[in-house]
N, C-alpha and C positions, 0 to 999 in steps of 0.2 A: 589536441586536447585529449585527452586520458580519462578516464571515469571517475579518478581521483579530483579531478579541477571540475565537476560538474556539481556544486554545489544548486542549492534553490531554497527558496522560502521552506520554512517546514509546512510538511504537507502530510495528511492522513491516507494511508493506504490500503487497498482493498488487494490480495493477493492470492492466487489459487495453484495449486500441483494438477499439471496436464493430466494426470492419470485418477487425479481423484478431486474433480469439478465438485461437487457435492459440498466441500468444507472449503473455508475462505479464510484467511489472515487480517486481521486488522492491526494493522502497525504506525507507528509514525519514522518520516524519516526527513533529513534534510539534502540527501545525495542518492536520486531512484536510480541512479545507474552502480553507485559503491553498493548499496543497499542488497539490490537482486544480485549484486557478482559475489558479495559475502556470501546472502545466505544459500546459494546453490555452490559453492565450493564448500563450506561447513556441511553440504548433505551428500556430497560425492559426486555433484554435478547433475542431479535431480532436474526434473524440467520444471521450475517454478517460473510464473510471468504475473505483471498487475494484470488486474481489469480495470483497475478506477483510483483518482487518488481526489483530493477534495484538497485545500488550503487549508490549514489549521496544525495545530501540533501535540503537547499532550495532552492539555485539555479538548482538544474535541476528542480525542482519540479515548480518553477515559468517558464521555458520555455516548459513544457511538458504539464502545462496547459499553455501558448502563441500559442503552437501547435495544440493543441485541440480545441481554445476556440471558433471556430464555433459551436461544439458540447454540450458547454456550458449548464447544466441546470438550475443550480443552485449553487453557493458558491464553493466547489471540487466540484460537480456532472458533468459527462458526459455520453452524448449518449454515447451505445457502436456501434457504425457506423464502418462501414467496417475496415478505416484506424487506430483507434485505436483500434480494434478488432487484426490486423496486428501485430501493435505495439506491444500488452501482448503477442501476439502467440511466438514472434519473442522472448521476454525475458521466455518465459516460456521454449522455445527450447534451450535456451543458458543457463539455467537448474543454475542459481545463486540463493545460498541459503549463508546471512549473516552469520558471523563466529562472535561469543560471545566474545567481548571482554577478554583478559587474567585478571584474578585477582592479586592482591599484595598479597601476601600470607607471610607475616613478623610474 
């Protein structure tokens, strides 16, 4: 299987640059494996990884940045400030990992 065939529920994602921990991505996506190989080929191969991803899709993703957006940097970007530090911790303890869609296998 290929990261092309790794489809899942859409899911809210929490995402950060190895080298600058401080700011976090919040994005939505329906394939975390296409997803992180796009956007670190678009940056030159940049070390980007999640930290956390939650079940939902545009709509949570437009209220979780509503919730964030004092911490605002940039377009997704956010401070990682205490409360959204909470936030990942809280989905990282509650240990959800998207489940690949089933294939039609005819």
């Amino acid at each position: 299987m290929t990261y092309w065939d790794t489809r899942h529920e859409p899911i809210v994602y929490y995402m950060v640059h190895k080298r600058h921990k401080g700011a976090v991505k919040i994005g939505t996506t329906v394939n975390t494996e296409q997803r992180l190989a796009r956007y670190i080929k678009n940056r030159d191969g940049e070390p980007y990884f999640f930290l956390a991803w939650e079940r939902g899709g545009p709509s949570l993703e437009s209220k979780r940045h509503q919730q964030f957006r004092h911490l605002l940097i940039t377009g997704e970007w956010f401070f990682l400030a205490e409360d959204l530090k909470q936030h990942i911790i809280g989905l990282i303890e509650n240990g959800f990992t998207p489940e690949p869609e089933a294939k039609n296998e005819h």
